[in-house]
GUMI-39823 format. One record per residue (C-alpha): residue number from 0; x, y, z; residue in three letters. Coordinates in nm, 4 decimals, padded with zeros to 6 digits. Example, Ala and Ser with C-alpha at 12.3 -4.5 7.8 and 13.67 -1.06 7.14 Angstrom:
BEGIN
k, u, v, w, r
0, 01.2300, -00.4500, 00.7800, ala .
1, 01.3670, -00.1060, 00.7140, ser .
This chain:
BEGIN
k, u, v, w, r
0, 01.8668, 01.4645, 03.6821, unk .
1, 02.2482, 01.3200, 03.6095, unk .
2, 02.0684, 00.9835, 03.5313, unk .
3, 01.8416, 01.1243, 03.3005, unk .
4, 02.0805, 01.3152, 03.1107, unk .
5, 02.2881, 01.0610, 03.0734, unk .
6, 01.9296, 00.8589, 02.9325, unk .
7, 01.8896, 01.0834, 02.7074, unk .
8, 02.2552, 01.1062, 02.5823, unk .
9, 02.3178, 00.6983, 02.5675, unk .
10, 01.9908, 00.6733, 02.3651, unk .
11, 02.0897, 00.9845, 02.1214, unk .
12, 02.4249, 00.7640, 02.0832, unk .
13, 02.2144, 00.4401, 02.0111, unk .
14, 02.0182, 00.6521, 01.7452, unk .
15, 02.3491, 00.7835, 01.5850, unk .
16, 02.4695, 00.4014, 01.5759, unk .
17, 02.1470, 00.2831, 01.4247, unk .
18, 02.1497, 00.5827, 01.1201, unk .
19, 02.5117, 00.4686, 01.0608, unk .
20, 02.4312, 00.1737, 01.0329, unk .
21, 02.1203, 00.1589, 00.8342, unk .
22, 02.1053, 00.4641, 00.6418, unk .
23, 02.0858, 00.2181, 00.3577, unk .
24, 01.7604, 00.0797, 00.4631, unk .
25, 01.6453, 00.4222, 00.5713, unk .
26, 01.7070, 00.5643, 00.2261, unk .
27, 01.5454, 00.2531, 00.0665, unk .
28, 01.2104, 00.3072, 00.2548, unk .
29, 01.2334, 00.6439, 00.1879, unk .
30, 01.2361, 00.6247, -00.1854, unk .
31, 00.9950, 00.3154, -00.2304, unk .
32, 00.7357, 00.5718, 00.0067, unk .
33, 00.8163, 00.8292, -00.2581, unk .
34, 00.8041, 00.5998, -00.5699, unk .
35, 00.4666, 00.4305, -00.4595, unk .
36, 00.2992, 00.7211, -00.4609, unk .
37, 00.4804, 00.9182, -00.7687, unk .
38, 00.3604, 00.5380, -00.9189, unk .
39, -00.0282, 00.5911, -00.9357, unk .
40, -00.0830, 00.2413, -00.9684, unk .
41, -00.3420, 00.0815, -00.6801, unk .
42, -00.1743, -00.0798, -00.3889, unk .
43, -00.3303, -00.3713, -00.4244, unk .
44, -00.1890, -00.4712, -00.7320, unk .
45, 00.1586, -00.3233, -00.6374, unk .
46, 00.1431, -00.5769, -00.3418, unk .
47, 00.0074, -00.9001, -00.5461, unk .
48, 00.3273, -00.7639, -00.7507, unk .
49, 00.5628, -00.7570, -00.4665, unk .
50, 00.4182, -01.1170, -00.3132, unk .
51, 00.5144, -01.2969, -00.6830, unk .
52, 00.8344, -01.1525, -00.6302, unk .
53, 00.9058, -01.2385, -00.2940, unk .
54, 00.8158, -01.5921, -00.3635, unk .
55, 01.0446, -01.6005, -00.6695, unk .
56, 01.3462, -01.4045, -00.5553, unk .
57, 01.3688, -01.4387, -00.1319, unk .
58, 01.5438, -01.7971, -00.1815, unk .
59, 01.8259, -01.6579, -00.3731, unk .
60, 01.9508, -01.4030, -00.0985, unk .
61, 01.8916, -01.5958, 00.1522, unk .
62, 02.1741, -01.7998, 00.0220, unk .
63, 02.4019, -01.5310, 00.0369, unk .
64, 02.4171, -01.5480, 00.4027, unk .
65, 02.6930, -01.8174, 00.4687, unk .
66, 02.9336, -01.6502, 00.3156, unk .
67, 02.8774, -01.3478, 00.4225, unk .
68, 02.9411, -01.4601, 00.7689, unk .
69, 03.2445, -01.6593, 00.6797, unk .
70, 03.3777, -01.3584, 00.6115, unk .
71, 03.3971, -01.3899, 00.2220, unk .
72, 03.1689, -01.0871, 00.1656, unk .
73, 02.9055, -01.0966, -00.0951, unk .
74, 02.9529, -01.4349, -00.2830, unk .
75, 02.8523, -01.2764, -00.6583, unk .
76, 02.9302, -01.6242, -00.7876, unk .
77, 02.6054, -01.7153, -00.6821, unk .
78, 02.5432, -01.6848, -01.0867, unk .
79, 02.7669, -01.9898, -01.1404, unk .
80, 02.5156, -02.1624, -00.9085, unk .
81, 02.2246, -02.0441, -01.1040, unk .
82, 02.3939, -02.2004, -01.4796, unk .
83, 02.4466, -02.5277, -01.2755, unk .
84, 02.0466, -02.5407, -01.1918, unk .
85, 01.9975, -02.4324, -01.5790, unk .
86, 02.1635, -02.7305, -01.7340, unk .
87, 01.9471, -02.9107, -01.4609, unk .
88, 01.5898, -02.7716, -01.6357, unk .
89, 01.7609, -02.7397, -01.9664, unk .
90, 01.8373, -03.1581, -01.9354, unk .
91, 01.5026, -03.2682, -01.7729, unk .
92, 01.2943, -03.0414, -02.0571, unk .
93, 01.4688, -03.2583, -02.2855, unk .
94, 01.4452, -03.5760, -02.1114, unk .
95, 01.0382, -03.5025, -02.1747, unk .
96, 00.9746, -03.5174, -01.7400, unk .
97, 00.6790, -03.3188, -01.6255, unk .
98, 00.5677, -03.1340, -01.3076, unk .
99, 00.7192, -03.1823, -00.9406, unk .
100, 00.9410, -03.4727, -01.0330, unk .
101, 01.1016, -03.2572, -01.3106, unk .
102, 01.1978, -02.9706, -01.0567, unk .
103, 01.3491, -03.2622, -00.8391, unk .
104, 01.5357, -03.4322, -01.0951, unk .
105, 01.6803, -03.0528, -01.1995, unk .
106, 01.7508, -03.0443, -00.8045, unk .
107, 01.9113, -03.3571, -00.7999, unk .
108, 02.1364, -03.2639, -01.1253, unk .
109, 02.2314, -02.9144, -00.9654, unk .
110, 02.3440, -03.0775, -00.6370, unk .
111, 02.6563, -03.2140, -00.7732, unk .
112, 02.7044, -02.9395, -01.0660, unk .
113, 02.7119, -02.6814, -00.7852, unk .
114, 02.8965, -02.8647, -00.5322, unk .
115, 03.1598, -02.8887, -00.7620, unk .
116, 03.1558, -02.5426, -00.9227, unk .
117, 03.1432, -02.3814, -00.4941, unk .
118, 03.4379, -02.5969, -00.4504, unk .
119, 03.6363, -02.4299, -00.7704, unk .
120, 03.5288, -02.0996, -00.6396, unk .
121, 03.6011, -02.1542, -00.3118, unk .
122, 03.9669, -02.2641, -00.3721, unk .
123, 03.9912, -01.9498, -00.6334, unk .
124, 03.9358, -01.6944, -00.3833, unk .
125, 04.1150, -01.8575, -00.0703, unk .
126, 04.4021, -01.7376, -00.3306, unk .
127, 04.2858, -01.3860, -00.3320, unk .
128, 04.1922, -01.3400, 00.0892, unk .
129, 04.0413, -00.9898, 00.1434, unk .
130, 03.9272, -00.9536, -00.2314, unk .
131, 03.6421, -01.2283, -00.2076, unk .
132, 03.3707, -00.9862, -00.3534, unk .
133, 03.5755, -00.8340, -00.6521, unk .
134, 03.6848, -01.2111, -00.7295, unk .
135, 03.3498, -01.3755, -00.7140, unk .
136, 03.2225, -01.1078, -00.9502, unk .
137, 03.4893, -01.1854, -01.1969, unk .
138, 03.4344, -01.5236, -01.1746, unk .
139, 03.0927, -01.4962, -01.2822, unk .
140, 03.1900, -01.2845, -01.5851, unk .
141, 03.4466, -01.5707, -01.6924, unk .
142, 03.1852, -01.8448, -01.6475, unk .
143, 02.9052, -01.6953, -01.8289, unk .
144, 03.2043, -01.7121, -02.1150, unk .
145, 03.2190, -02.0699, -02.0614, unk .
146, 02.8606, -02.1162, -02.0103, unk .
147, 02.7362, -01.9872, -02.3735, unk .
148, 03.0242, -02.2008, -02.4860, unk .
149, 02.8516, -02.5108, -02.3651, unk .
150, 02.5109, -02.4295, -02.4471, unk .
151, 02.5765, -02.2770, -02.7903, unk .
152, 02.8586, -02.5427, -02.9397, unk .
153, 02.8634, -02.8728, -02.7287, unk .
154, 02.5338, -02.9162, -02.6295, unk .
155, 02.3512, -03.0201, -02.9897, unk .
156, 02.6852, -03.0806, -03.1744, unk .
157, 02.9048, -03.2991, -02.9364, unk .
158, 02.5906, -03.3301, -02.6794, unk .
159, 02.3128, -03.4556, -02.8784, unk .
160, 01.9527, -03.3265, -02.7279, unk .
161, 01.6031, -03.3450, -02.8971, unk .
162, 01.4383, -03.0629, -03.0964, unk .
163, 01.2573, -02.9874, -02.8563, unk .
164, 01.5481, -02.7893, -02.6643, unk .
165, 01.7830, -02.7560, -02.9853, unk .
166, 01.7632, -02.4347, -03.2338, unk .
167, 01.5736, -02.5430, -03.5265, unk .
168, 01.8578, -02.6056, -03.8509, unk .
169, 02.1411, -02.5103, -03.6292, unk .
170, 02.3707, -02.6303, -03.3521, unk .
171, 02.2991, -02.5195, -02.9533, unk .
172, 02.0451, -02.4870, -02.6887, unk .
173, 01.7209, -02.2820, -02.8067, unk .
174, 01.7673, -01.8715, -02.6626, unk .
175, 01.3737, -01.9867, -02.4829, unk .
176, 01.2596, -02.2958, -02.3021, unk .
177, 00.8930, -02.3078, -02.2578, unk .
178, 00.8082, -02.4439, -01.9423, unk .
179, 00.4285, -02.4504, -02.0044, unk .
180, 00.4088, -02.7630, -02.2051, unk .
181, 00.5627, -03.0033, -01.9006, unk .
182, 00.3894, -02.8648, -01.6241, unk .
183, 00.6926, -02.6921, -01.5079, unk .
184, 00.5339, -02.3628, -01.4938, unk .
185, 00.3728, -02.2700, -01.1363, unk .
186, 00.4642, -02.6741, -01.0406, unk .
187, 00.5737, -02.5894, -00.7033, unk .
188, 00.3736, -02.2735, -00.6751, unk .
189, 00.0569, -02.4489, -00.7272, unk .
190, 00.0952, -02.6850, -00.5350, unk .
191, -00.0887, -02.5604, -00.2575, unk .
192, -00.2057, -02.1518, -00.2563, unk .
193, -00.3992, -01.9591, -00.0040, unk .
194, -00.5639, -01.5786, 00.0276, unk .
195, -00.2799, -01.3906, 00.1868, unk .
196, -00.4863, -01.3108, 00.4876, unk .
197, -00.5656, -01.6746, 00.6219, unk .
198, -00.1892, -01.7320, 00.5333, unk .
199, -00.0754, -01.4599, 00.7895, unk .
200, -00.3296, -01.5497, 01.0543, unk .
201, -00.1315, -01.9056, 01.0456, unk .
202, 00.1654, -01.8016, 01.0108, unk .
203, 00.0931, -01.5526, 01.3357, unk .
204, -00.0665, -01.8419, 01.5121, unk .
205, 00.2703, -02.0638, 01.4488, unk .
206, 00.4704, -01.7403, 01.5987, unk .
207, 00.2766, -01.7212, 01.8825, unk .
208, 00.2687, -02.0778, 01.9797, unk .
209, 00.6754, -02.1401, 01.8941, unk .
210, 00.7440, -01.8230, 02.0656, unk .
211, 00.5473, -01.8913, 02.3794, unk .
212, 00.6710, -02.2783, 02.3644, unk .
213, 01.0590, -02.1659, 02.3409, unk .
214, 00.9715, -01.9038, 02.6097, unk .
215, 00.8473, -02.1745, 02.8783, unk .
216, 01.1685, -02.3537, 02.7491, unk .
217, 01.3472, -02.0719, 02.8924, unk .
218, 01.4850, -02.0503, 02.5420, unk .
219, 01.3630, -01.7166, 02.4856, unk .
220, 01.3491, -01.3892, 02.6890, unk .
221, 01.0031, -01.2146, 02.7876, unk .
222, 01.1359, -00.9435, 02.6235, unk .
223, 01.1297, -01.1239, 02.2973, unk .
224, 00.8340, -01.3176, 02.3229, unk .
225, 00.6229, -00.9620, 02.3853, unk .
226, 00.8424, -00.8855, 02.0627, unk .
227, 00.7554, -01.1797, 01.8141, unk .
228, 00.3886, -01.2605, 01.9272, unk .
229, 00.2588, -00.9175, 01.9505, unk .
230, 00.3654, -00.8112, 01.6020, unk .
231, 00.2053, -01.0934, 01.4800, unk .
232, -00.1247, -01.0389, 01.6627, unk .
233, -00.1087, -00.6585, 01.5804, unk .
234, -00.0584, -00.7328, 01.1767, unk .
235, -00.3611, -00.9924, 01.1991, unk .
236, -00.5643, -00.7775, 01.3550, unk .
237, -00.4637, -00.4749, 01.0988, unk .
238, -00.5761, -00.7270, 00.8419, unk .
239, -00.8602, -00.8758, 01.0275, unk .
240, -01.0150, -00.5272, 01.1325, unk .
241, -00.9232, -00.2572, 00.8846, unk .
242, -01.1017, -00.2399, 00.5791, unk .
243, -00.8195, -00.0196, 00.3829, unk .
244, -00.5967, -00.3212, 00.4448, unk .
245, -00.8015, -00.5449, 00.3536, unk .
246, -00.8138, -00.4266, 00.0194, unk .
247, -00.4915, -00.4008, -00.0495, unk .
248, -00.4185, -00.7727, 00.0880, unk .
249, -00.7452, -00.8872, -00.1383, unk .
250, -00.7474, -01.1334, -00.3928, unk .
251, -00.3417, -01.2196, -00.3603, unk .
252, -00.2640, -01.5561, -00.3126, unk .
253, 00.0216, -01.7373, -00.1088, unk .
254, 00.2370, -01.9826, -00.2985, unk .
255, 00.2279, -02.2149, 00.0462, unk .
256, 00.4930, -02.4670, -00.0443, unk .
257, 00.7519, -02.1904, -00.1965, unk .
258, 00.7787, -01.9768, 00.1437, unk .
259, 00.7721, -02.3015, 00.3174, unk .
260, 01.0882, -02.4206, 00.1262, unk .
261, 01.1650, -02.0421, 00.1810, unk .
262, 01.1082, -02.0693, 00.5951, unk .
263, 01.3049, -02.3910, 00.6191, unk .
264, 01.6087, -02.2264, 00.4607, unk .
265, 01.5892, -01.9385, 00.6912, unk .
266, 01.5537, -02.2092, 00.9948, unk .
267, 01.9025, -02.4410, 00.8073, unk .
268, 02.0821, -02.0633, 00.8888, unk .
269, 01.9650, -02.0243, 01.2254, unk .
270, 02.0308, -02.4278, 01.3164, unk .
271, 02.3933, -02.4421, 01.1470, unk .
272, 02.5080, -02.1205, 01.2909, unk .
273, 02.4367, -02.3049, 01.6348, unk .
274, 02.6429, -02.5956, 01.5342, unk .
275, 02.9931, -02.6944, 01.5342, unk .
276, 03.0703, -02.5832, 01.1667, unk .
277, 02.8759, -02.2813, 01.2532, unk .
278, 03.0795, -02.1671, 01.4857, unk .
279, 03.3920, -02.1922, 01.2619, unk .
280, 03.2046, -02.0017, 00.9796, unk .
281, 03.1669, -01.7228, 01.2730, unk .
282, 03.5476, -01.7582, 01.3955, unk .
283, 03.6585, -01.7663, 01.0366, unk .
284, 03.4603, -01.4628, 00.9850, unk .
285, 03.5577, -01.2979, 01.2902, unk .
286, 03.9188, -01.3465, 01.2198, unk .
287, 04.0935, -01.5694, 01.0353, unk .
288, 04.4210, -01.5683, 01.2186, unk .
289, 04.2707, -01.6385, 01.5241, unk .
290, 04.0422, -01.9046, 01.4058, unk .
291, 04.3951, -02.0136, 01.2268, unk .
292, 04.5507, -02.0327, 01.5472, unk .
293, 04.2817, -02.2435, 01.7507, unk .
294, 04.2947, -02.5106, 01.4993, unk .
295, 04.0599, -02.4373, 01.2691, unk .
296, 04.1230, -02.5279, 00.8727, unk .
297, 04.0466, -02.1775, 00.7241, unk .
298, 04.0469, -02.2648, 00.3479, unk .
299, 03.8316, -02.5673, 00.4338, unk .
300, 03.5797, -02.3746, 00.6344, unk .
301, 03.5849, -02.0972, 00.3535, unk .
302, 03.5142, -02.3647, 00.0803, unk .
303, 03.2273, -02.5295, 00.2355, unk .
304, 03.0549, -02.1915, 00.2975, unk .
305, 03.1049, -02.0943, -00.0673, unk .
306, 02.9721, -02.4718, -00.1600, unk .
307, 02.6403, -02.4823, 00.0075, unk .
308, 02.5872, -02.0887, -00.0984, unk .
309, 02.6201, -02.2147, -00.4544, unk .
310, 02.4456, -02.5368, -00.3895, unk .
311, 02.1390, -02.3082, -00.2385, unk .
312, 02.1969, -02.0245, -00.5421, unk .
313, 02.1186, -02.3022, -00.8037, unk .
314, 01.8112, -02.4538, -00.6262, unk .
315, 01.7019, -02.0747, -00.5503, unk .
316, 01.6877, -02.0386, -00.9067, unk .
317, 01.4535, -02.3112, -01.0087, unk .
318, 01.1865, -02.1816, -00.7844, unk .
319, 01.2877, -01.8401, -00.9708, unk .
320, 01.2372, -02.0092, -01.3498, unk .
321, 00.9396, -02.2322, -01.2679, unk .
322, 00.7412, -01.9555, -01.1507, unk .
323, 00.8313, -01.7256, -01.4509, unk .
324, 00.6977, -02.0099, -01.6857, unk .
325, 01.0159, -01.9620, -01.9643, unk .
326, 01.3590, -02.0287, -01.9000, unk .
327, 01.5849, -01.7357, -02.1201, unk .
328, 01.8574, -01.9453, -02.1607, unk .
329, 02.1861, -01.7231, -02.2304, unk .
330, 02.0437, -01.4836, -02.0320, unk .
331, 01.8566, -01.5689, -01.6943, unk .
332, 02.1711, -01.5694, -01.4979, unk .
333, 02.3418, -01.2718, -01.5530, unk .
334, 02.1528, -01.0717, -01.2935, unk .
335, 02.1328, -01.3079, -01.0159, unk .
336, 02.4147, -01.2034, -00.8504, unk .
337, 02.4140, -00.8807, -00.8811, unk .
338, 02.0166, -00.8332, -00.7651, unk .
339, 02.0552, -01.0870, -00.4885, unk .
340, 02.3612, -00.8958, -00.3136, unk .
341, 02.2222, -00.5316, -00.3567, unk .
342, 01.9051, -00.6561, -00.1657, unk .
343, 02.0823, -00.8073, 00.1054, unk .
344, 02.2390, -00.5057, 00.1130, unk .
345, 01.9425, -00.3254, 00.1473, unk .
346, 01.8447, -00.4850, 00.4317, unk .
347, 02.1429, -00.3321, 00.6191, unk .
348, 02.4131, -00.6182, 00.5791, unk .
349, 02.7378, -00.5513, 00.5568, unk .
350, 03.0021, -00.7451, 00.3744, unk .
351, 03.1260, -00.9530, 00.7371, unk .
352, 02.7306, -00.9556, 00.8843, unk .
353, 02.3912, -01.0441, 00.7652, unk .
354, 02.1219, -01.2309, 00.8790, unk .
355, 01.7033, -01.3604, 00.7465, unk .
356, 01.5820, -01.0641, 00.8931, unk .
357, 01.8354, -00.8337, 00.6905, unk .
358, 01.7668, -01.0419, 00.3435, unk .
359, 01.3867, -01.0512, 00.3816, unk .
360, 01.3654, -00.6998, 00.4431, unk .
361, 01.6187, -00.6222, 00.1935, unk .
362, 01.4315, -00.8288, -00.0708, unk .
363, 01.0858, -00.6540, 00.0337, unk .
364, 01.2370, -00.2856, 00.0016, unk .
365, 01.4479, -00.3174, -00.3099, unk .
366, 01.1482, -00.5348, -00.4768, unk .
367, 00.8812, -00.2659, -00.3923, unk .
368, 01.1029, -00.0269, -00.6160, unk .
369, 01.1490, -00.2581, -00.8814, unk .
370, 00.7765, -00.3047, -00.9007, unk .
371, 00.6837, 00.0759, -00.9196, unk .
372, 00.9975, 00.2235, -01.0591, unk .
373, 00.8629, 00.2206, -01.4281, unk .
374, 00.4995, 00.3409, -01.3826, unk .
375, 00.6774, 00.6829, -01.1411, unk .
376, 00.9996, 00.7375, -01.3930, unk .
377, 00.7015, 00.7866, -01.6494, unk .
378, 00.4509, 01.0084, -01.4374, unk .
379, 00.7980, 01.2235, -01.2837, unk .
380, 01.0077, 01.2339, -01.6385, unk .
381, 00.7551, 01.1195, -01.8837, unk .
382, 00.9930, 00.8452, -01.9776, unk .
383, 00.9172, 00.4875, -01.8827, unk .
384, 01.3070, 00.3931, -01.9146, unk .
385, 01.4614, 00.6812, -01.6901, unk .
386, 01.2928, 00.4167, -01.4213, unk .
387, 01.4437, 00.1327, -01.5644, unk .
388, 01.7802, 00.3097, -01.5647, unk .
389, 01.7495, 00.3949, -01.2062, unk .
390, 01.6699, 00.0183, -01.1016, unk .
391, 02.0025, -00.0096, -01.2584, unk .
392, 02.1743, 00.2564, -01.1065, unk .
393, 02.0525, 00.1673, -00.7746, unk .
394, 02.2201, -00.2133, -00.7925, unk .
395, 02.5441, -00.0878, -00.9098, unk .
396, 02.4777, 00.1978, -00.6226, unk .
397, 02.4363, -00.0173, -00.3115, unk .
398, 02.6927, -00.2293, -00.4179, unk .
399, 02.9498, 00.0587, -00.4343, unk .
400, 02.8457, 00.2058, -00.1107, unk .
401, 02.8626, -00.1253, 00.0715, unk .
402, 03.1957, -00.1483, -00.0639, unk .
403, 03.2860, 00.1682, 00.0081, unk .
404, 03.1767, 00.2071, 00.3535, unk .
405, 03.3167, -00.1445, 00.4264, unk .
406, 03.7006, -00.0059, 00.3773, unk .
407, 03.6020, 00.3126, 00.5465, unk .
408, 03.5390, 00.1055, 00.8492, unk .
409, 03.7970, -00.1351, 00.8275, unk .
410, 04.0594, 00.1624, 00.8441, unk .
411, 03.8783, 00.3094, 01.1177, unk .
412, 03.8715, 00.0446, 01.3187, unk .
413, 04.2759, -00.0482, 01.2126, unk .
414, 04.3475, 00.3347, 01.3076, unk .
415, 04.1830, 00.2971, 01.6225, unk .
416, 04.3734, -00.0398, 01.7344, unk .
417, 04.6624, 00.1531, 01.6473, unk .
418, 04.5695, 00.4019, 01.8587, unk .
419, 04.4872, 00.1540, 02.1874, unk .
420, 04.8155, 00.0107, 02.1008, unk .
């Protein structure tokens, strides 16, 4: 009886643990349950919505993660990352190249652009330890400054570029760059697409095989092989045998090659965590006097994280631009940060942990309520922009409660190491 009390009690601690720590998420699910329905609009298009999303927004967070572990907090700069990858389109548009080999030249020209712009940022806010997410959000104000500069004085007047990018009888970049005319539009999208249900059924297949290969490996528990290859199995068969399902999943199609590019990101977290620089990012994260004291080089560790985040932010947003089909160019940046670090957020990340599973569920939930916020502030308010407003509300809203519940915990846990002491 004392062992099941004491059952009972550890699991209504694990519960209280699990609330405290995700009541973000919780709250999330709740209202995008809530707004889907207040929405009225079918659930199949809300989740051929919520797919092009995915596929144009999932590569952005994911970047965030680096950082976040080094202990640097949410890395808003990200934005600076995104300007470097739009001089990259901006130059190839105007250099006339079409399709794939355009996106890969604006690749190529963002790999150095944002190498060097992460290592600026990084060496900024190694001056300002402890206020990494305040500073990288004020950093991306002052570069957007810089940014329209560029685009609307030097490139076209001390720059020369073609018409075809230039504002007609003036001086500057154009405020729209069509990517239709290239090829650009869809180029990696297109590349290979298939109906969302024979995606998942190989995607499931490719679980269950990896899981029960790593398992035989001994490189994964039983435990977690039941885990990973029974969901899979279960949400093919909900697909495969439920006709309800099946016509919500019905008539979307997969961007392959995008969630590919998408996949292999989330498997560079997983392998770099497990090597040597990894483990600095986690030490570094964990504490930076320590890590100081077993050798490590803090503001060198700290600088590299900030560099491939921004490196990965700027290549994140050319899969964004190409699939939109029109680059706004004084204006396609400005959000990126901000979006990208409430839906990590989302996912239950805090600003010293996140990981894929955190940003992918983060990016699902806060997507969902992008998608039907408009259609349900019009049916609840009668006002299509009272939804609009609250999409903006709830960025700025995560953001603060992150924040804020980050400091309540940090003096919590000071208080209580003052207390052991």
């Amino acid at each position: 009886m004392a062992d099941l009390n004491k059952r009972r009690h550890d699991l209504r601690e694990a519960a209280r643990a699990n609330l405290r720590e995700y009541i973000v998420t919780y709250v999330f699910l709740a209202l995008s349950v809530l707004f889907v329905i207040f929405s009225g609009r079918p659930l199949n298009d809300i989740f051929s919505q919520l797919m092009g999303r995915l596929s144009r927004n999932l590569f952005i967070v994911l970047a965030l993660i680096i950082p976040i572990i080094a202990g640097m907090g949410i890395n808003f700069a990200i934005t600076i990352g995104a300007m470097a990858a739009q001089v990259g389109l901006m130059l190839v548009i105007n250099w006339e190249l079409e399709g794939v080999v355009a996106l890969l030249a604006a690749a190529g020209i963002t790999l150095p652009l944002a190498s060097l712009f992460g290592f600026l940022i990084g060496s900024l806010l190694n001056k300002m330890k402890g206020q990494e997410t305040i500073g990288s959000l004020i950093l991306g104000y002052f570069a957007n400054g810089a940014y329209q500069l560029l685009f609307l004085f030097i490139f076209g007047k001390i720059i020369p570029l073609s018409d075809k990018v230039t504002i007609v009888g003036a001086t500057g970049v154009a405020n729209t760059l069509n990517l239709m005319g290239g090829g650009l539009y869809m180029a990696v999208d297109s590349l290979w697409s298939l109906p969302f249900p024979t995606a998942l059924y190989g995607v499931s297949m490719l679980i269950i095989l990896a899981s029960t290969a790593l398992y035989l490996l001994k490189r994964l528990s039983l435990r977690r092989l039941i885990t990973l290859a029974g969901t899979a199995a279960f949400l093919s068969l909900l697909v495969l045998l439920v006709p309800p399902v099946q016509q919500i999943v019905r008539g979307t199609r997969v961007p392959v090659v995008t969630f590919l590019l998408v996949g292999l990101l989330c498997v560079f977290n997983i392998i770099i965590m497990r090597t040597r620089l990894g483990q600095k990012f986690r030490a570094v994260g964990q504490s930076r006097t320590v890590a100081n004291a077993a050798g490590i080089r803090v503001n060198r560790v700290r600088v590299i994280a900030i560099m491939i985040s921004t490196v990965l932010a700027g290549w994140g947003q050319i899969l964004f631009i190409q699939n939109l089909g029109t680059l706004q160019t004084y204006a396609a940046h400005e959000m990126v940060g901000l979006y990208a670090g409430a839906a990590i957020l989302v996912g239950g990340a805090s600003l010293n942990r996140a990981t894929n599973t955190q940003a992918i569920v983060g990016t699902l939930l806060f997507h969902i309520l992008f998608t039907v916020s408009q259609d349900a502030g019009k049916n609840l308010f009668g006002n299509a922009n009272i939804g609009e407003f609250f999409r903006v509300f709830i960025a700025y809203g995560v953001i603060a409660v992150a924040l804020v519940m980050h400091t309540w915990r940090s003096n919590a846990s000071r208080r209580k190491n003052t207390l052991s002491a």
